[in-house]
C-alpha positions as a printed Julia matrix, in Angstrom:
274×3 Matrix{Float64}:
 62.13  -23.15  125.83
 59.66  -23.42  128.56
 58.8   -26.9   130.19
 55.38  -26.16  130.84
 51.88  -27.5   128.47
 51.27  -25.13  125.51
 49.43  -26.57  122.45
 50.4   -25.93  118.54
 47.5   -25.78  115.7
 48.76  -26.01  112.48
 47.05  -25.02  109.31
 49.15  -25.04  106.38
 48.17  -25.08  102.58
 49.72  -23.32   98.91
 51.25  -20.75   99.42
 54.14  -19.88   96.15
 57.37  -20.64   97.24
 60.08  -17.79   97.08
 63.43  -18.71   94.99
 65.83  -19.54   97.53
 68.93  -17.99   96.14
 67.82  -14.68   95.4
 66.16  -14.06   98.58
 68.44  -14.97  100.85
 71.01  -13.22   99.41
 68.61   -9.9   100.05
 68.26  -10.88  103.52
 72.0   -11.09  104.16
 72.6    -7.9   102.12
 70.04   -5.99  105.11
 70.85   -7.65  107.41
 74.39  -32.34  130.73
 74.82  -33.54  128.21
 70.53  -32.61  127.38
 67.51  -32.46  129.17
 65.69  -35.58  129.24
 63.44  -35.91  126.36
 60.65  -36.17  128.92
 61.28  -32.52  129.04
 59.83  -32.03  125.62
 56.36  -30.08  125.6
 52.82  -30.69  124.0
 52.48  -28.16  121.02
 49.16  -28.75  119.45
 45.83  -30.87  119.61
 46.83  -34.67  118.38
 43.31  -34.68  117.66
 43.61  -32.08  114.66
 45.91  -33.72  111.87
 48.54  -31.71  110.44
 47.67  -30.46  107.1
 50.11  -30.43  103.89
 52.3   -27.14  103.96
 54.32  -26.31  100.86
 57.32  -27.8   100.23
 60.64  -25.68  101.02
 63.01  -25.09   97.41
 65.5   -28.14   98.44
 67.08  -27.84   94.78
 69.92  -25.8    97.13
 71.29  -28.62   99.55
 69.93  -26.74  102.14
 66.34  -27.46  103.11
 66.0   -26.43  106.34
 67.1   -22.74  105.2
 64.71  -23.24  102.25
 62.02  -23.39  104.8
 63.22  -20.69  107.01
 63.27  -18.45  103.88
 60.14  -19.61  102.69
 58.84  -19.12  106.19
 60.06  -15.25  106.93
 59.03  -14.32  103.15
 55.69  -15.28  103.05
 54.79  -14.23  106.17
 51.92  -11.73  107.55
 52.71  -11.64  111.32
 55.15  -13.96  113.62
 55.32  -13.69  117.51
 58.07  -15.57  120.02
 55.59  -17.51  122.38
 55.34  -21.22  124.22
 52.26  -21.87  122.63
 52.75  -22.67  119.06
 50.63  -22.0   116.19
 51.48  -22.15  113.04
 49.22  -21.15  109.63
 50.54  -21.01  106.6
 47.63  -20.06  104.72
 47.65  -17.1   106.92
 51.42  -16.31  106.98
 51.23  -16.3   110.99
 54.3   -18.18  112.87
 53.98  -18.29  116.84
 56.42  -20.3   117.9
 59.66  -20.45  120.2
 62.81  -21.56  119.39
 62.87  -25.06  119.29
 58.91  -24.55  117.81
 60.37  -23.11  114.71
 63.45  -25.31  114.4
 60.96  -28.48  114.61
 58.35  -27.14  112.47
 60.22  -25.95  110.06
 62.04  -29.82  110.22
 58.91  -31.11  109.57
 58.03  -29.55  106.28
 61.64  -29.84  104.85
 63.67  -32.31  106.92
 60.94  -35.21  107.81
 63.67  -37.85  107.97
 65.51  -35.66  110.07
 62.51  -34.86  112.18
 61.19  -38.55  112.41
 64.27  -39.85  113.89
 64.97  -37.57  117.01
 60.97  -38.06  117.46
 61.51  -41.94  117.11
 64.64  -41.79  119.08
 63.68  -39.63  122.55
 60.13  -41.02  122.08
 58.67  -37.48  121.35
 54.99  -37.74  120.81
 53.33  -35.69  117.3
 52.04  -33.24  119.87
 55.32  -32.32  121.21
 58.5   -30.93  120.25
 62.07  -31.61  121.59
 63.21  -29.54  124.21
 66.77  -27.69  123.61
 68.84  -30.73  125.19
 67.48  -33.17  123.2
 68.94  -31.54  120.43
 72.17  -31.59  122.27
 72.21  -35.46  123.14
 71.2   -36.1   119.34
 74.36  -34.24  118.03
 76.55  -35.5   120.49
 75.82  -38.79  119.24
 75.54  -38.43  115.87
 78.31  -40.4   113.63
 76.56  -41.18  109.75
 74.02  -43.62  110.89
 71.15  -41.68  111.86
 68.67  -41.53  109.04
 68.1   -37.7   107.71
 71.58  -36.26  109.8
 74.97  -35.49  109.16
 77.62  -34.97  112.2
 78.81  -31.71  112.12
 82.46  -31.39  114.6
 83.83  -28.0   113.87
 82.32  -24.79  114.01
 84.34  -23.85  110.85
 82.4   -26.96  109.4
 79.1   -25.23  110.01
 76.85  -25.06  106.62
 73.65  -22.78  105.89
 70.81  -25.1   107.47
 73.08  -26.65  110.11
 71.18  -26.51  113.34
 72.99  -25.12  116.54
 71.36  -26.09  119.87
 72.82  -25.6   123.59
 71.39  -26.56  126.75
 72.28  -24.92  130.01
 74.21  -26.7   132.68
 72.18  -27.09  136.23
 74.24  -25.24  138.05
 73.57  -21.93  135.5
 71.7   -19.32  137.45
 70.84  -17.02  134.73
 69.86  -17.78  131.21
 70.58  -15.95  128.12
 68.76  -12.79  126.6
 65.04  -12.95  125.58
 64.0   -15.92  127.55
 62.23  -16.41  130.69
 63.98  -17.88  133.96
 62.72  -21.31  133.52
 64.11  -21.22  129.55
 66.75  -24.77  129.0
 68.37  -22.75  126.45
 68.26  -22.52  122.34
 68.14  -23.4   119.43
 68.91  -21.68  115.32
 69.41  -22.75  112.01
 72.34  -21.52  110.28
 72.07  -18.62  107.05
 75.2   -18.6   106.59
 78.61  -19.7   106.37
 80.63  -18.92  109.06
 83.13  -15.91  108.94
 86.2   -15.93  110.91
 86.46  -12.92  113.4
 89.69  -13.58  115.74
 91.14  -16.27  116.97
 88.77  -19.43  117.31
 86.01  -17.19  116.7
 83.13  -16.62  114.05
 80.6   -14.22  113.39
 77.49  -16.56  111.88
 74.07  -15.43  110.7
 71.08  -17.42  112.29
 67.81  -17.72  111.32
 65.45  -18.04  114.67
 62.32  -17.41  116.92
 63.42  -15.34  119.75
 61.93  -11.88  122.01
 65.69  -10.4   121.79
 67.63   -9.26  118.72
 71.31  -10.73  117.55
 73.18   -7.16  116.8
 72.35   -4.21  115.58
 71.66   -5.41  112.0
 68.77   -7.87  113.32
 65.63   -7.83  111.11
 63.61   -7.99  113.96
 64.38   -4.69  115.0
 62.86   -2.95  111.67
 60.26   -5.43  110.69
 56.69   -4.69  111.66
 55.48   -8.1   111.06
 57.58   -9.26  114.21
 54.86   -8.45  116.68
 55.76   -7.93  120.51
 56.5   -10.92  122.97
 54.87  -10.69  126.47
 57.81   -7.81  127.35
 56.47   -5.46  124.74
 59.5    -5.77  122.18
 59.47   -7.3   118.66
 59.96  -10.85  118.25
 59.37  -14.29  116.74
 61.0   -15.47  113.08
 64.12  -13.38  112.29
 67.71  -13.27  111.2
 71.11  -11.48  113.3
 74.28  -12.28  114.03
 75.98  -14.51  116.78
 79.46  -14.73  117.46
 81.24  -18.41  118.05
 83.87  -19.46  119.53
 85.66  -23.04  119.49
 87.44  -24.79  121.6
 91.31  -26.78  120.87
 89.11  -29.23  119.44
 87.21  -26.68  117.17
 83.74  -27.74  118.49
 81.61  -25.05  119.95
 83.27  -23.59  123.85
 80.43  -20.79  124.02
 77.93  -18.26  121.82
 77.84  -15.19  121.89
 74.09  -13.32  121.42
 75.61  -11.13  119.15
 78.92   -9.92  117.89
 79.54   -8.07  120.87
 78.36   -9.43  123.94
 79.25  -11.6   126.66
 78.98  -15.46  126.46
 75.57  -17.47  127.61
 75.99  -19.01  130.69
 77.52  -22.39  130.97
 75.72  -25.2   128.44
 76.46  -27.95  126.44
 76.13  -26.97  123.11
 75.86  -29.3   119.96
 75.52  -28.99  116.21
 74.15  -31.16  113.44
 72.84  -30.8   109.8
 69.43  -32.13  108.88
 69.7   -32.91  104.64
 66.42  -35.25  104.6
């Protein structure tokens, strides 16, 4: 994510709502602690109310991957970008990382949403950066209306949100983000699948400029349009590989199966049901 102003407009009315089930089982078959919540970014004009958007299918446990689904299937163009704008009349998503993650919160997860908003005092026209994410998990424990505390990666769910922020001292940051990114966030498609020791391959649903593995959707869909460096980007789903600790909470990520790690971050992980 990138700490300077960009501006969201969101225009969002009926659109039909895929079936869940069906069509994310098509999509798998092709396919510190934080940064001060000061650090979260304006996203849209909080003089243009947000308008209804339909409803993700919730009937699964899982909203926030109802809405991810519902987001990728119905869509007519998506784009990685800082400035977010979102129309889901149109089918267009241009968001980042945490633009997706919090938009798509907000039409299936308002609880959820509401609460990291009331607690980091994030204003409507903002969204959280990465590390705010981060603090939120780490202190997560029942109470916290709309989350569940998720401690081990093996615990991980579909619609589980995964978030890491990068330490200071990290010089570099990881692929498909410019210098002055603070790291990432993805919801979770799927269970996770152990792959070695302490380590598991997990499908993610996220905005990003740089596919997870070979088998990213990204790479074959023309509706992912090019990012400022020319390659396809915005709303997807690939493959990360992570690996836990003794404790079986999240040591590092892995872009994809077979790369190297990010650089260092602390990384967190909770599950939005409301």
């Amino acid at each position: 994510m990138e700490p300077r102003a960009v501006r969201r407009w969101t225009a969002a009315r009926g659109l039909a709502v895929a079936r869940v089930g069906a069509v994310v089982a098509a999509v798998v078959a092709t396919a510190a602690l934080a940064t001060p919540a000061s650090a979260a970014r304006p996203v849209r004009d909080p003089a243009r109310p947000r308008a209804a958007s339909p409803r993700a299918d919730t009937s699964t446990g899982e909203p926030l991957l109802g809405e991810a689904v519902r987001e990728y299937t119905t869509m007519t163009a998506t784009r990685y970008q800082h400035h977010d704008v979102e129309d889901a009349e149109a089918g267009t998503y241009y968001y980042d990382c945490v633009g997706f993650v919090t938009y798509a919160m907000s039409q299936a997860t308002p609880i959820a949403d509401a609460t990291i908003r009331d607690e980091y005092h994030i204003a409507p026209d903002r969204v959280p950066a990465p590390g705010v994410f981060v603090h939120l998990f780490a202190t997560l424990d029942g109470s916290q209306a709309g989350w569940e505390p998720v401690g081990q990666v093996a615990d991980l769910r579909p619609g589980d949100v995964v978030a890491w922020s990068y330490d200071s001292a990290s010089s570099s940051n990881e692929p498909g983000h410019d210098r002055t990114s603070r790291g990432h966030a993805f919801v979770v498609a799927s269970a996770p699948q152990p792959s070695g020791t302490d380590s598991y391959l997990v499908q993610v649903w996220d905005s990003t400029g740089t596919p997870h593995g070979p088998n990213d959707t990204r790479r074959t869909n023309p509706k992912n349009l090019p990012d400022t460096g020319g390659k396809p980007s915005g709303l997807g789903t690939g493959t990360v590989r992570i690996e836990a600790g003794a404790d079986g909470a999240i040591a590092t990520v892995r872009w994809s199966p077979s790369s190297g790690p990010v650089p260092a971050a602390h990384f967190g992980m909770g599950r939005p049901v409301s």
